[in-house]
N, C-alpha and C positions, 0 to 999 in steps of 0.2 A: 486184297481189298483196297490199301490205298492206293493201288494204281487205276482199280477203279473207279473212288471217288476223283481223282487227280482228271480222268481222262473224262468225267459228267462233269466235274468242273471246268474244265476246258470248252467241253460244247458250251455251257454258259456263258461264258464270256466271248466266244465266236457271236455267240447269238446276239446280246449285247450289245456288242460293238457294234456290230453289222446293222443292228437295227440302230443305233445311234447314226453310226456315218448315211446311212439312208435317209432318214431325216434332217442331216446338215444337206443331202443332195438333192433333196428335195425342196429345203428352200430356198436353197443358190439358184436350182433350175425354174424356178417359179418366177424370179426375178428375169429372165430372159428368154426368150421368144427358141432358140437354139441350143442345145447345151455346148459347151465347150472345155478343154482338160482346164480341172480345176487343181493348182498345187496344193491348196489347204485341204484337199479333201484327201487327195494322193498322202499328203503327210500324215494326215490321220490314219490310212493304211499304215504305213509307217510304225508309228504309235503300238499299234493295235498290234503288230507281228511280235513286235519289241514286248512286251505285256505277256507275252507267251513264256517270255525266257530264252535263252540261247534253245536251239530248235536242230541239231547236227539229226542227222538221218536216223532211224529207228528208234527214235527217243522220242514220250508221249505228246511234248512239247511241238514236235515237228510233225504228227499225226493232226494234235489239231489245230495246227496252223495250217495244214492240210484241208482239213475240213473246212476252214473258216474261209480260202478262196474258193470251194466247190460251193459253200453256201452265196460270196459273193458274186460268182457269176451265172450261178442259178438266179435268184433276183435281178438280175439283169438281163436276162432271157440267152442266155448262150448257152446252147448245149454242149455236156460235160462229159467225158468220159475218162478214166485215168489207166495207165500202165501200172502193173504191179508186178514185181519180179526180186529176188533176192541179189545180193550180192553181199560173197564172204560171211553170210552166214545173219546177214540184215535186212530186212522189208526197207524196200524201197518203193516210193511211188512217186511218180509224172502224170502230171495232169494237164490234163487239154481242151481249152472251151473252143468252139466252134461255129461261127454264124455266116451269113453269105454265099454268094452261090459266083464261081468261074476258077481262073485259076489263083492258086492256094498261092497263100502267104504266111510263112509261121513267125508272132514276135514272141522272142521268149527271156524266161529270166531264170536263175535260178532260187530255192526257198530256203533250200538247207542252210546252215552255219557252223563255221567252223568249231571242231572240238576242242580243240587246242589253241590258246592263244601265243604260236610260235613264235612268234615275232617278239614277245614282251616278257611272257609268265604261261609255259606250257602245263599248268594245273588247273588254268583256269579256261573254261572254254571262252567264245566269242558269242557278243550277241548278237553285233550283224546288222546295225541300222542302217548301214549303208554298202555292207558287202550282202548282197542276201534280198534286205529288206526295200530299199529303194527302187530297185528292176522290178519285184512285187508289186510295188504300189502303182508305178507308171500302168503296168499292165491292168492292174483292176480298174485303174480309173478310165483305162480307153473302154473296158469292156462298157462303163456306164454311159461314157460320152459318144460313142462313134454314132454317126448319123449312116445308119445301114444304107440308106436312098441314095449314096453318094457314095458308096465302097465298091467297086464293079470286082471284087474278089470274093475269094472266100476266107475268113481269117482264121488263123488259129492263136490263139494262145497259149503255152505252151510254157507251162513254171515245171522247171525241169527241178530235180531231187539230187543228191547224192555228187554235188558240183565240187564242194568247198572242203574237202578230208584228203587229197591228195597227197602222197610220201607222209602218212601215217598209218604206221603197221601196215603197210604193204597196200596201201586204197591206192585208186589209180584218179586221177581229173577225170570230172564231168562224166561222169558213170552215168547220169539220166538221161543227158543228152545223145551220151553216144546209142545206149538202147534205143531210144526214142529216133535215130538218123538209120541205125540199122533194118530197123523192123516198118519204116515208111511203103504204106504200102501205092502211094500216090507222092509225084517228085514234086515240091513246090517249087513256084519261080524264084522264091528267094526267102531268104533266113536272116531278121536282123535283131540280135541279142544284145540287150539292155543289161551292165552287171557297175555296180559301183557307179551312177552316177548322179546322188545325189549330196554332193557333197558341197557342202556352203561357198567355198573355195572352187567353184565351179571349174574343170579346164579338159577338155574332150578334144585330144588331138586323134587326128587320122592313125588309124591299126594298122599295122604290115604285112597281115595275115585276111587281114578284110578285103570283099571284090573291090576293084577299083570305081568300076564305073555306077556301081549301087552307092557304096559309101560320097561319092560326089556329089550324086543324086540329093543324097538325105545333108550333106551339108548346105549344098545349095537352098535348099530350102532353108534352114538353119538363117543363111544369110539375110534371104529376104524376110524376114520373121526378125531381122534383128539381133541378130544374137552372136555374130562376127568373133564378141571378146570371148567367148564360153567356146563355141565350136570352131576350132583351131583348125584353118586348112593346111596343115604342116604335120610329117609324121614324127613320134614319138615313141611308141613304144611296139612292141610287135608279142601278141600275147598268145599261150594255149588256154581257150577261154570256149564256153559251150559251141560260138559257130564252128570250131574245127570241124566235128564230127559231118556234116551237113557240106564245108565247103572238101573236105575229102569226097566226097561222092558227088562232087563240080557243082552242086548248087551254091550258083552266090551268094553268100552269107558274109556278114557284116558286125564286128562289135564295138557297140557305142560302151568305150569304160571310159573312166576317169580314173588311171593308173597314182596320178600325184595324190597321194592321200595317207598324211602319215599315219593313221589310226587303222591300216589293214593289217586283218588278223591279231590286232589288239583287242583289251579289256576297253577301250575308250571307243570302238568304236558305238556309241551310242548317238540316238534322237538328236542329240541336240547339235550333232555335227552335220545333220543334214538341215537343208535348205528347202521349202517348199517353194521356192522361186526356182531350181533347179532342176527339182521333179518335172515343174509345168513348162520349161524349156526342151527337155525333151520329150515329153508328153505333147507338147503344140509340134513338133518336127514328125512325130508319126503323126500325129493326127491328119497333117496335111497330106503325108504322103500317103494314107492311107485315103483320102477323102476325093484328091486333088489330083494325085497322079492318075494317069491312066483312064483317066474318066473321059465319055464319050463328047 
């Protein structure tokens, strides 16, 4: 019984929030003729993930946080559909909104959060405001903003599950994403994965494991947009991060992290370490390449 009080309490506060940030997006967009990525809005995703509680896979917390992106991209008109499949003995679900008509682009994040905060105090789980919850929010807020008339693709989104548990009791990385790369039944032209990047201390250097000529692509834009001191054209770190799965199967796939962040996989990673000035830094980067690129 109290897991089902816990889990109608949780639709509530989905519903809630969701109907709150709706109404903050509604009156930003009213002020403007266009909509555009807005980071205070993104941050209130943010907010709103964090308010669930740490969220690790098959825990009711990460069911409806689950729920509360199917409900924010229904409102936004993107059609939803999610993966479901177990692993080790746990419900796992990937979820994927959908709008646009040519060839496929998936931007993805993952939702889970770590169980264990290994890094600090492995008793305590993680809640993930910036490992987790940040890649979330960029994505819901393009879902609100993209100007469809000007996307010559099809997009997907694509909040992968079961990312953040790896070398604990035998999990393995990014278990949603690799389902979700295996089971593709259409190749996209390209995969570019948002994880960790909103952090106040902003610093997004080039991946080593990222395509070259995509991840250029999306800095370049970066540039002209201004943003030179955050998007670093210099590599740094080379990570096993959700685009693996995707660039193993040769689709160029790209991860925009922000590795420098002392609060990974700690109790500190909370809200207030993120930036909504960061959010909308790489939120205006897809934006454009999603609006700008490739267009006739």
């Amino acid at each position: 019984m109290q897991d089902a009080r816990g889990r109608e309490m949780g639709k509530v506060i989905a519903q809630l929030s969701l109907a709150l940030l709706l109404i903050l997006a509604a009156c930003r967009g009213a002020q403007q003729q266009s909509l555009t990525f807005d980071g205070e809005t993104a941050y209130a995703h943010v907010v709103t993930q964090c308010d669930f509680g740490p969220r690790p896979t098959g825990s009711p917390a990460n069911r409806a946080v689950g729920d509360y992106i199917i409900s924010a991209l229904e409102e936004a008109g993107w059609e939803v559909e999610t993966q479901e499949f177990t692993y080790r003995g746990t419900p796992v679900r990937n979820i994927v909104g959908r709008t646009g008509e040519g060839p496929v682009v998936i931007l993805g994040a993952h939702y889970d959060t770590r169980r264990q905060a290994d890094q600090e105090d492995p008793t305590q789980p993680v809640l993930g405001a910036n490992d987790g919850a940040s890649g979330v929010a960029v994505l819901l807020e393009l879902a609100r903003v993209l100007d469809l008339s000007r996307v010559h693709r099809q997009v997907w989104l694509a909040f992968f599950d079961a990312e953040d548990n790896g070398q604990l009791d035998g999990w393995e990385w990014c278990v949603g994403s690799s389902y979700m790369a295996d089971h593709l039944e259409v190749v996209p032209e390209a995969v570019v994965v948002v994880d960790m990047v909103g952090d106040a201390d902003q610093q997004l250097y080039l991946e080593g494991n990222s395509d070259p000529a995509l991840q250029r692509e999306l800095w370049e834009i970066a540039a002209t947009l201004g943003y030179t001191e955050t998007f670093r054209s210099e590599y740094r770190w080379t990570m096993y991060d959700d685009h693996i799965p995707f660039a193993r199967r040769g689709i160029p796939a790209v991860d925009i992290i922000d590795f420098d962040y002392p609060y990974w996989h700690t109790t500190q990673d909370t809200p207030d370490k993120v930036s909504p000035e960061s959010l909308e830094r790489v939120g205006r980067v897809l934006e454009v390449w999603l609006e700008e690129v490739g267009a006739p």
